[in-house]
ZADO-1210 file (C-alpha; in nm, 4 decimals, padded with zeros to 6 digits):
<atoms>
<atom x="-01.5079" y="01.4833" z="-02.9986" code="UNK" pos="1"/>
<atom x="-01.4097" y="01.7401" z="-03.2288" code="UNK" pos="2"/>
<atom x="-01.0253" y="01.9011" z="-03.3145" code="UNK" pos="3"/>
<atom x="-00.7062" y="01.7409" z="-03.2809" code="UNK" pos="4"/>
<atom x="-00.6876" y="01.4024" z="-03.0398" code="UNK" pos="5"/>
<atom x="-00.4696" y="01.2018" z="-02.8325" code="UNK" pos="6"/>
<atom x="-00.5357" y="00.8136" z="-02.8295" code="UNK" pos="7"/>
<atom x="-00.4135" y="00.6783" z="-02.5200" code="UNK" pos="8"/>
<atom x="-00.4388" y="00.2702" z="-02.4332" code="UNK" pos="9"/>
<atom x="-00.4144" y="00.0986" z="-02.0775" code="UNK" pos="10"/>
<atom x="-00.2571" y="-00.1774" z="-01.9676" code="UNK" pos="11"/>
<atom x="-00.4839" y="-00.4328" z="-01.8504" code="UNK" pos="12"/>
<atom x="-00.3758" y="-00.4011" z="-01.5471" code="UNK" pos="13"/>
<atom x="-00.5036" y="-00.0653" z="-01.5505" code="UNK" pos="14"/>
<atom x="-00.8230" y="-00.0916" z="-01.6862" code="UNK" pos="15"/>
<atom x="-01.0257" y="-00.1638" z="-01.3501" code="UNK" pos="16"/>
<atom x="-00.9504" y="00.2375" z="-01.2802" code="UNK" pos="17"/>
<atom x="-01.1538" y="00.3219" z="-01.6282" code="UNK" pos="18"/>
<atom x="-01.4953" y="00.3997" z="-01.6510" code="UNK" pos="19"/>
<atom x="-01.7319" y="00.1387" z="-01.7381" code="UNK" pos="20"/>
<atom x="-01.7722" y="00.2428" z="-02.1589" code="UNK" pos="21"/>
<atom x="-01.4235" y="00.2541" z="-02.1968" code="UNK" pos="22"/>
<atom x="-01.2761" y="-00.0032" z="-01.9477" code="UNK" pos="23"/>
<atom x="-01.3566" y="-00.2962" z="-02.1570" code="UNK" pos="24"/>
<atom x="-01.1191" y="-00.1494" z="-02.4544" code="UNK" pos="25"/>
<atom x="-00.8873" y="00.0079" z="-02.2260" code="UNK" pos="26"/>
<atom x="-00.8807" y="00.2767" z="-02.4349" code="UNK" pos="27"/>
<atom x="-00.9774" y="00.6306" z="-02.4753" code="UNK" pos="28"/>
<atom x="-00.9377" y="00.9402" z="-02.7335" code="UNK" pos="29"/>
<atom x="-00.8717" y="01.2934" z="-02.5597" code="UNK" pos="30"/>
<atom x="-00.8905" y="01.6227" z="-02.6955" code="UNK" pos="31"/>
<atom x="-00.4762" y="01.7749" z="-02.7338" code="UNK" pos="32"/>
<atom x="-00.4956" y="02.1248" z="-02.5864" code="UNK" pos="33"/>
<atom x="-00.1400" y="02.1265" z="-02.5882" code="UNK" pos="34"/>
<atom x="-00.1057" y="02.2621" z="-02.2065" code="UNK" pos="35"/>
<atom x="-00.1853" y="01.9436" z="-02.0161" code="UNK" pos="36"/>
<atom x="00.0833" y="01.7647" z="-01.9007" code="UNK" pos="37"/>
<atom x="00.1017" y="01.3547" z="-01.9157" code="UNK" pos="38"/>
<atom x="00.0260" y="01.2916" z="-01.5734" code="UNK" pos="39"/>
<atom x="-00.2283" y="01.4677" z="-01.6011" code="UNK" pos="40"/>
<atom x="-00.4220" y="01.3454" z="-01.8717" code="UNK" pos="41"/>
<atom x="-00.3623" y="01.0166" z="-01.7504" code="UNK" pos="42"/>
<atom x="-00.5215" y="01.0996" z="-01.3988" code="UNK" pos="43"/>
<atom x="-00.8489" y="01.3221" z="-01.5624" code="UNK" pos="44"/>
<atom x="-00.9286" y="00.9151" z="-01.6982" code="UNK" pos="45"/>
<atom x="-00.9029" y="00.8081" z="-01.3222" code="UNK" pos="46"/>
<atom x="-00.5740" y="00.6379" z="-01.3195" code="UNK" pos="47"/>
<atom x="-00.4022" y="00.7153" z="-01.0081" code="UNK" pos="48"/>
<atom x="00.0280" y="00.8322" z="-01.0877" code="UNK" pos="49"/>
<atom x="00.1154" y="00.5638" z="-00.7962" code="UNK" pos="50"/>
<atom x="-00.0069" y="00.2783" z="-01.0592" code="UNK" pos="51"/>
<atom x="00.1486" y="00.3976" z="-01.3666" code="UNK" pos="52"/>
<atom x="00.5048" y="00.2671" z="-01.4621" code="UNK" pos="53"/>
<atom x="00.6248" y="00.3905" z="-01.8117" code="UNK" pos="54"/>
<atom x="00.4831" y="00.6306" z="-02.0439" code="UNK" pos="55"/>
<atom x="00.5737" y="00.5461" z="-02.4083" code="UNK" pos="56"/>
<atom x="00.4419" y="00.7924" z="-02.6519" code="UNK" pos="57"/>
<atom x="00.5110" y="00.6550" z="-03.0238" code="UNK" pos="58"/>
<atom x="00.7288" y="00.4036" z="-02.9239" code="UNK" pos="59"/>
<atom x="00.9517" y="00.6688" z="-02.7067" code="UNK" pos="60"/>
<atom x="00.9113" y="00.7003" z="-02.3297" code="UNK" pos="61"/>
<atom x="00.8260" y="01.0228" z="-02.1949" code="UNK" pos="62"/>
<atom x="00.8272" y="01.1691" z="-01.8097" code="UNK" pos="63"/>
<atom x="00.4678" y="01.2695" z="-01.6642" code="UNK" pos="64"/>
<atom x="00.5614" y="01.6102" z="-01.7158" code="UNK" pos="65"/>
<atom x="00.5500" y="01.5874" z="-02.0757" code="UNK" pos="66"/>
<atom x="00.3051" y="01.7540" z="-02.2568" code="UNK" pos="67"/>
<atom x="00.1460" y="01.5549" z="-02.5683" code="UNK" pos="68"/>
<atom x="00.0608" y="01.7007" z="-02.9130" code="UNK" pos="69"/>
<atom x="-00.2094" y="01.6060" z="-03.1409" code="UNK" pos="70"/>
<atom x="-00.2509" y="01.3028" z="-03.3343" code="UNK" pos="71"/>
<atom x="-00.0077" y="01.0759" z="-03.0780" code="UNK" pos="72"/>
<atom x="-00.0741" y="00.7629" z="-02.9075" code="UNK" pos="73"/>
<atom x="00.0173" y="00.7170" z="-02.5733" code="UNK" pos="74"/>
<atom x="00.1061" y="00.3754" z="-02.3710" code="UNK" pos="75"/>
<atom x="00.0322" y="00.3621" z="-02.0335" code="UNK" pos="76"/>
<atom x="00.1850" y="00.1095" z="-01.8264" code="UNK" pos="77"/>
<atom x="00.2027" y="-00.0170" z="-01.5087" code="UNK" pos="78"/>
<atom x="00.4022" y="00.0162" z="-01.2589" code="UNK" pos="79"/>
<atom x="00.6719" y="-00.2663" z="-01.2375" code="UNK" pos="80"/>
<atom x="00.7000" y="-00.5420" z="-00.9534" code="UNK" pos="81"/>
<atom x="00.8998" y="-00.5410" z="-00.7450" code="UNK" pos="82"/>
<atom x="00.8929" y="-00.1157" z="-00.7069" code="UNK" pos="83"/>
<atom x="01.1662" y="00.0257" z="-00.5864" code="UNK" pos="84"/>
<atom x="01.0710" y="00.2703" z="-00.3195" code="UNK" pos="85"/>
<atom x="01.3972" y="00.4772" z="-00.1657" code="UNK" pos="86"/>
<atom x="01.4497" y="00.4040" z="00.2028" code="UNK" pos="87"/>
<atom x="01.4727" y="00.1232" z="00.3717" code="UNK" pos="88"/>
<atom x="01.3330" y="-00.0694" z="00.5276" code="UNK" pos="89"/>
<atom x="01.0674" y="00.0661" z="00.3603" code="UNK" pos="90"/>
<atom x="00.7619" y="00.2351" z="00.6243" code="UNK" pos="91"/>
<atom x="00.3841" y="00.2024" z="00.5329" code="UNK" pos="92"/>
<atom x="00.1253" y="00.4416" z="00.6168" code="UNK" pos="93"/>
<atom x="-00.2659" y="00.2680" z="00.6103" code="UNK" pos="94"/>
<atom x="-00.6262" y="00.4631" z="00.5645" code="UNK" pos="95"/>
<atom x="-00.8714" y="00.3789" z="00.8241" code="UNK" pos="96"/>
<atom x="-01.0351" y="00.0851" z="00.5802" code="UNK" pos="97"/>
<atom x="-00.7438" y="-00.1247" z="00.5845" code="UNK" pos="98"/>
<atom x="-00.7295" y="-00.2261" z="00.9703" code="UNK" pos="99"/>
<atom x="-00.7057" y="-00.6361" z="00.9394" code="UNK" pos="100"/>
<atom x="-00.4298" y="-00.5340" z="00.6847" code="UNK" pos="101"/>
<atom x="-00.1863" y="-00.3427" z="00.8877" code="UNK" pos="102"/>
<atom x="-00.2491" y="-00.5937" z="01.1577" code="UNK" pos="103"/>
<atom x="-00.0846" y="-00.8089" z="00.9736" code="UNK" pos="104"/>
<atom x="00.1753" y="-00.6281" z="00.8538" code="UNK" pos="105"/>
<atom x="00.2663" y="-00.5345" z="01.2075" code="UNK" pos="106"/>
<atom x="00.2792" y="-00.9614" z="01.2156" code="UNK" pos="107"/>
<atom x="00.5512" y="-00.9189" z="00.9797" code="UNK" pos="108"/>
<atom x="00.7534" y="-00.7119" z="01.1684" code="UNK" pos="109"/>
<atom x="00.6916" y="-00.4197" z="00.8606" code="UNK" pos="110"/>
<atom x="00.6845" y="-00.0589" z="01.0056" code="UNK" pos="111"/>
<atom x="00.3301" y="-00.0020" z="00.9697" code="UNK" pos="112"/>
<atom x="00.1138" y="00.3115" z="01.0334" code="UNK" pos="113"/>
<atom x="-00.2326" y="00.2963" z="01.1371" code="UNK" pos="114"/>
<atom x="-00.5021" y="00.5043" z="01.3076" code="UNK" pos="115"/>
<atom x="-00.8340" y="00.3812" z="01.3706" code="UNK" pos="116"/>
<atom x="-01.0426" y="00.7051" z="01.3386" code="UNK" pos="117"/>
<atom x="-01.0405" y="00.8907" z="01.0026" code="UNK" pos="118"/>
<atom x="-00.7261" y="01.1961" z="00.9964" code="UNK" pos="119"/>
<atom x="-00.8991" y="01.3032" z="00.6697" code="UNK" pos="120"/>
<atom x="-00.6906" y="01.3083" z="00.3158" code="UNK" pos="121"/>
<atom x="-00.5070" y="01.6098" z="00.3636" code="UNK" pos="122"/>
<atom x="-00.3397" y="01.5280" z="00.7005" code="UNK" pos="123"/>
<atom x="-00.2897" y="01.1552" z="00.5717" code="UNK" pos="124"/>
<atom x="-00.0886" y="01.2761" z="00.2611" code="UNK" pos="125"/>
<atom x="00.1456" y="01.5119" z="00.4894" code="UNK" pos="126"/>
<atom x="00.2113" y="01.2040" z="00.7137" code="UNK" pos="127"/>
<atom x="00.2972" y="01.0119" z="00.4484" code="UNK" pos="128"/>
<atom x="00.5597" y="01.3175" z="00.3331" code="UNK" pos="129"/>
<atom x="00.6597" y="01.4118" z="00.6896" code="UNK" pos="130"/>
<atom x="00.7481" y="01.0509" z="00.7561" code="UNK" pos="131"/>
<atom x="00.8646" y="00.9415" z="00.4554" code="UNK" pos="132"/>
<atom x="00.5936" y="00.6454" z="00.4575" code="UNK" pos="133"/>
<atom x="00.4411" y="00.4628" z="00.1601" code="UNK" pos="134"/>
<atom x="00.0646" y="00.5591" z="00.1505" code="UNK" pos="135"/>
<atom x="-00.1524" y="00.2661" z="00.1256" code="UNK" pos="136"/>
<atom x="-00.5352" y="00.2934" z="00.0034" code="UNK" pos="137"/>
<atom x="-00.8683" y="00.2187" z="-00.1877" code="UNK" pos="138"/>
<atom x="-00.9129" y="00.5964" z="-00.2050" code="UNK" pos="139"/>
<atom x="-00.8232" y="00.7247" z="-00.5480" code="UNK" pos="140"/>
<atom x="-00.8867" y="01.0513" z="-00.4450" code="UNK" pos="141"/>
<atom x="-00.6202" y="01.0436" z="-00.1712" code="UNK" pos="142"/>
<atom x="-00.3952" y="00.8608" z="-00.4045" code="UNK" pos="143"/>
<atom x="-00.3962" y="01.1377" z="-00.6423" code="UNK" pos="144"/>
<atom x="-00.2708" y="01.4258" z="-00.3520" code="UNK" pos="145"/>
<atom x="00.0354" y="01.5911" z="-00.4684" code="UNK" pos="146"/>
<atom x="00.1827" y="01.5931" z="-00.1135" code="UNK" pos="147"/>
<atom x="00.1942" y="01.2304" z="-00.1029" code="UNK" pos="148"/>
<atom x="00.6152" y="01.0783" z="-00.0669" code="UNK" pos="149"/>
<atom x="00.5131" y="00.7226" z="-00.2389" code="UNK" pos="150"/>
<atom x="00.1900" y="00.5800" z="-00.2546" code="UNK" pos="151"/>
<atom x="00.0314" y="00.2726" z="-00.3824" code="UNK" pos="152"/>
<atom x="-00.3533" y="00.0963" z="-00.4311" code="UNK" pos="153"/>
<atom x="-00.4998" y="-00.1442" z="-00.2605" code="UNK" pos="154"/>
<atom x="-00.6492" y="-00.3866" z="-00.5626" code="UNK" pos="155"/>
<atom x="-00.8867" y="-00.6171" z="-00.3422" code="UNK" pos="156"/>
<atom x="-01.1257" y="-00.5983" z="-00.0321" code="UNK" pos="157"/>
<atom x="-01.0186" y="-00.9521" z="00.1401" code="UNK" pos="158"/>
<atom x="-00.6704" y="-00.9027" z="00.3760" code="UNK" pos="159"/>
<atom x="-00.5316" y="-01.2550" z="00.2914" code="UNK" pos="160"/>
<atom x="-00.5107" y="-01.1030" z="-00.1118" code="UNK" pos="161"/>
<atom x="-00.4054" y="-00.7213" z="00.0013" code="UNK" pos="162"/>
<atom x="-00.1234" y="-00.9002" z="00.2105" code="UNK" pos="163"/>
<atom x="-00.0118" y="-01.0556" z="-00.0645" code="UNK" pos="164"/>
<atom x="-00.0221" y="-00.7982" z="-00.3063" code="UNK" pos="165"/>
<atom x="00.1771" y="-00.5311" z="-00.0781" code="UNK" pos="166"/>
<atom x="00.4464" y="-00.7725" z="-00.0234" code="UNK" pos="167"/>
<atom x="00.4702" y="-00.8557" z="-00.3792" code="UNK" pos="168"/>
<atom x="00.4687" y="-00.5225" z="-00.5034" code="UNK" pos="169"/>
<atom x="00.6919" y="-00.3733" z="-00.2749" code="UNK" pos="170"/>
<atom x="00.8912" y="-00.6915" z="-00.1152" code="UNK" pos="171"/>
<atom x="00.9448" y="-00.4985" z="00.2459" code="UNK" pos="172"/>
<atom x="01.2396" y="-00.6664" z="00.4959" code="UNK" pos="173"/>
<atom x="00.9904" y="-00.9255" z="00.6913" code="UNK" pos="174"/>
<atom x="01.1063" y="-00.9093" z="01.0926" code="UNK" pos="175"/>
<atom x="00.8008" y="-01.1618" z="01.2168" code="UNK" pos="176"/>
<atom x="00.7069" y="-01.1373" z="01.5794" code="UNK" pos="177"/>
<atom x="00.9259" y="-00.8045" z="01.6490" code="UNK" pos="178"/>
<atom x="00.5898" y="-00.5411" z="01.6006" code="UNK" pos="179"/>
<atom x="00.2797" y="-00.4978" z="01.8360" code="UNK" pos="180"/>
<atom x="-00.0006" y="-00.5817" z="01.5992" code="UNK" pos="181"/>
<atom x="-00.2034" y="-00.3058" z="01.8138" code="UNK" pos="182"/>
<atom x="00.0243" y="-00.0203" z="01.7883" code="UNK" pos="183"/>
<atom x="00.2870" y="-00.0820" z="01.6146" code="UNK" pos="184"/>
<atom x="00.5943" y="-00.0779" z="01.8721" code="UNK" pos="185"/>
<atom x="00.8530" y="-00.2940" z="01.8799" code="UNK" pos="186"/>
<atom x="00.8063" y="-00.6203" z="02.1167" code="UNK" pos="187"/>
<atom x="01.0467" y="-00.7435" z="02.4003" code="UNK" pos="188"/>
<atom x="01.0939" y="-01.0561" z="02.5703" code="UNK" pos="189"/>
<atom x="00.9004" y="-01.0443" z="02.9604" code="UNK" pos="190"/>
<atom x="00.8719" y="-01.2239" z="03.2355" code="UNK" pos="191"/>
<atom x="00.5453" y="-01.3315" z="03.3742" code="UNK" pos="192"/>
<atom x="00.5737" y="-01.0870" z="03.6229" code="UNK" pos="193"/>
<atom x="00.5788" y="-00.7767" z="03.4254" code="UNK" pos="194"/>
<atom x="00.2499" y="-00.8811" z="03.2271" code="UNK" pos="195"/>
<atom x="00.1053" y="-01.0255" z="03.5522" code="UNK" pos="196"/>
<atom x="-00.1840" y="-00.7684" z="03.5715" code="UNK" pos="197"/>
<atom x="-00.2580" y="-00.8258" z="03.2134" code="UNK" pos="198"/>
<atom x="-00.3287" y="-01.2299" z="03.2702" code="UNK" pos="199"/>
<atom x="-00.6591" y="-01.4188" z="03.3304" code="UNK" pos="200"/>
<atom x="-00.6119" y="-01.6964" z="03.5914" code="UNK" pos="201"/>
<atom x="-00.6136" y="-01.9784" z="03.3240" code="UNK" pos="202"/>
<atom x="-00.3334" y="-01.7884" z="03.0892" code="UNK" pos="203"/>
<atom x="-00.0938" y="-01.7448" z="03.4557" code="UNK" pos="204"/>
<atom x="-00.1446" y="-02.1099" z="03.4905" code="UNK" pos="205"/>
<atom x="-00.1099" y="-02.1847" z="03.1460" code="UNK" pos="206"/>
<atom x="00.1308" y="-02.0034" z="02.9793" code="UNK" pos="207"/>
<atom x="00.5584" y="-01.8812" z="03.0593" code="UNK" pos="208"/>
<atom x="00.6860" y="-01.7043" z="02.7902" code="UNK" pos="209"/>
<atom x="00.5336" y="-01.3923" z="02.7374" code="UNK" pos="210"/>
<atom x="00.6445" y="-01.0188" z="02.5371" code="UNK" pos="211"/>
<atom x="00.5058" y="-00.6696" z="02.5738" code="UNK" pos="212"/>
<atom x="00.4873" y="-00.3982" z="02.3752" code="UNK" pos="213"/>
<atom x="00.7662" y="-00.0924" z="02.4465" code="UNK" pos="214"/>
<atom x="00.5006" y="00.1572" z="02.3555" code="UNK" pos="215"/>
<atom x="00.1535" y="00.0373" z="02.4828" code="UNK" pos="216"/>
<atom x="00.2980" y="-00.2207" z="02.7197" code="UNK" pos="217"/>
<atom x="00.0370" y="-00.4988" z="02.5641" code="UNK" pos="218"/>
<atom x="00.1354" y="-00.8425" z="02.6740" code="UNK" pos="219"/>
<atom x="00.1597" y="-01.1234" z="02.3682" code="UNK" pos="220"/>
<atom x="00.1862" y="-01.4861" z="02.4567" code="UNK" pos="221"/>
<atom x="00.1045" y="-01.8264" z="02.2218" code="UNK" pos="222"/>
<atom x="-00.2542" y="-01.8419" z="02.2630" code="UNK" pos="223"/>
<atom x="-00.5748" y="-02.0100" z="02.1243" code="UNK" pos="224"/>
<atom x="-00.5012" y="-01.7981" z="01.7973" code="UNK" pos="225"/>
<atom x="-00.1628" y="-01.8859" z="01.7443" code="UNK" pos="226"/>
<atom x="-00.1305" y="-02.1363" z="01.5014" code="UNK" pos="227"/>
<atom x="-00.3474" y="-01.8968" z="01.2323" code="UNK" pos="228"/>
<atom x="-00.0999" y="-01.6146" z="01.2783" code="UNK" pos="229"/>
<atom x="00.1887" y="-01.8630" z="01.2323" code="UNK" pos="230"/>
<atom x="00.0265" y="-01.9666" z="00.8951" code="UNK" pos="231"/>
<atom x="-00.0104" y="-01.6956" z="00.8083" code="UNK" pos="232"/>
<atom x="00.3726" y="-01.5760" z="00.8728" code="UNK" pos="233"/>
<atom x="00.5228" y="-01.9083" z="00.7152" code="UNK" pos="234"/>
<atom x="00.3350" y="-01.8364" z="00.3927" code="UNK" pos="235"/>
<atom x="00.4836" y="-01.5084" z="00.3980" code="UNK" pos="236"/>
<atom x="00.8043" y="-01.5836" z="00.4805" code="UNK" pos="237"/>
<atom x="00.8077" y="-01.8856" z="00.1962" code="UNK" pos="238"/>
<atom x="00.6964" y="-01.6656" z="-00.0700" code="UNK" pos="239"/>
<atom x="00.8573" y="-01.3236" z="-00.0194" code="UNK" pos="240"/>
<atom x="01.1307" y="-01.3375" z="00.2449" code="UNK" pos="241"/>
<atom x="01.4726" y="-01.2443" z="00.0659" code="UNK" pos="242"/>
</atoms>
């Protein structure tokens, strides 16, 4: 690269977002034009704004907005744990991929999002502004959109370690039991009468205390799957409740 240069490092942390030659140093050198702003040098390298925490350029921190000159180095960090979001309790707002995972955020009781066919970026970002709701993804592309309120990635592909990395990262109020896993309403107690038409012989027999959905009307009783979701809760609740 010729003319004057900016060297800019990555946290480790921030490295998986790098291309392949320059992920292993974590590094990279980019040309100063001196009209490019932070952010958005930092995002031409593939580094999505909802990851980055502070900017130090020699040793001083700078906002996103700030335009380099030549011949500085730039520190790009991430973004810290727990991130404070304004709001609460803090809403969520899932991409189509990420189904199992805002199942079981709805397990949680967090106010979770969720449609099962693809709305496209554009009308996922304005949801996420129109509702105020924290944009979850593996889509760097939709990460990046300008319209987005808050936003953050999703690191892994396996729900028990996405779970855990949402609730780390942003440490949402955990209501267990209180959500409909299916669309996201809030559950009430019901008699077995009012879910009658919902029950198999064996679960009327089986089974007396039941809840249902205020939105879709599902019925939810302790059944054959229980004692996974309650695992599943307890773990939560023992490493991130309060």
């Amino acid at each position: 690269m010729n003319g004057p240069e900016i060297h800019v490092e990555f946290a480790p942390e921030l490295r998986v977002f790098l291309p392949n030659g320059r992920r292993e140093r974590g590094a990279a050198q980019v040309a100063a034009d001196g009209v490019s702003t932070l952010g958005h040098v930092v995002e031409s390298l593939g580094v999505p704004l909802t990851e980055v925490g502070p900017l130090v350029v020699d040793g001083r921190e700078m906002p996103v907005s700030y335009v380099p000159t030549a011949d500085v180095s730039v520190s790009v960090r991430p973004v810290a744990r727990p991130q404070r979001v304004p709001g609460a309790p803090l809403r969520f707002l899932l991409d189509v991929h990420l189904g199992t995972l805002a199942r079981r955020m709805r397990l949680l009781g967090v106010d979770t999002a969720y449609e099962s066919t693809d709305l496209g970026d554009p009308a996922l970002a304005a949801l996420s502004a129109a509702e105020r709701r924290v944009m979850l993804s593996r889509d760097r592309g939709l990460l990046r959109r300008r319209e987005l309120w808050a936003g953050g990635y999703v690191y892994s592909t396996r729900p028990e370690d996405q779970l855990r990395d949402v609730l780390d990262r942003f440490r949402p109020e955990l209501r267990p039991w209180t959500r409909c896993t299916a669309c996201n309403g809030l559950l009430k107690e019901a008699t077995k009468a009012e879910v009658a038409e919902q029950l198999e012989g064996g679960t009327q027999r089986s089974y007396d205390v039941f809840a249902q959905c205020t939105e879709c009307k599902r019925a939810y009783w302790k059944g054959a799957h229980h004692e996974q979701l309650v695992a599943i809760v307890e773990r939560a609740l023992a490493d991130y409740a309060g």
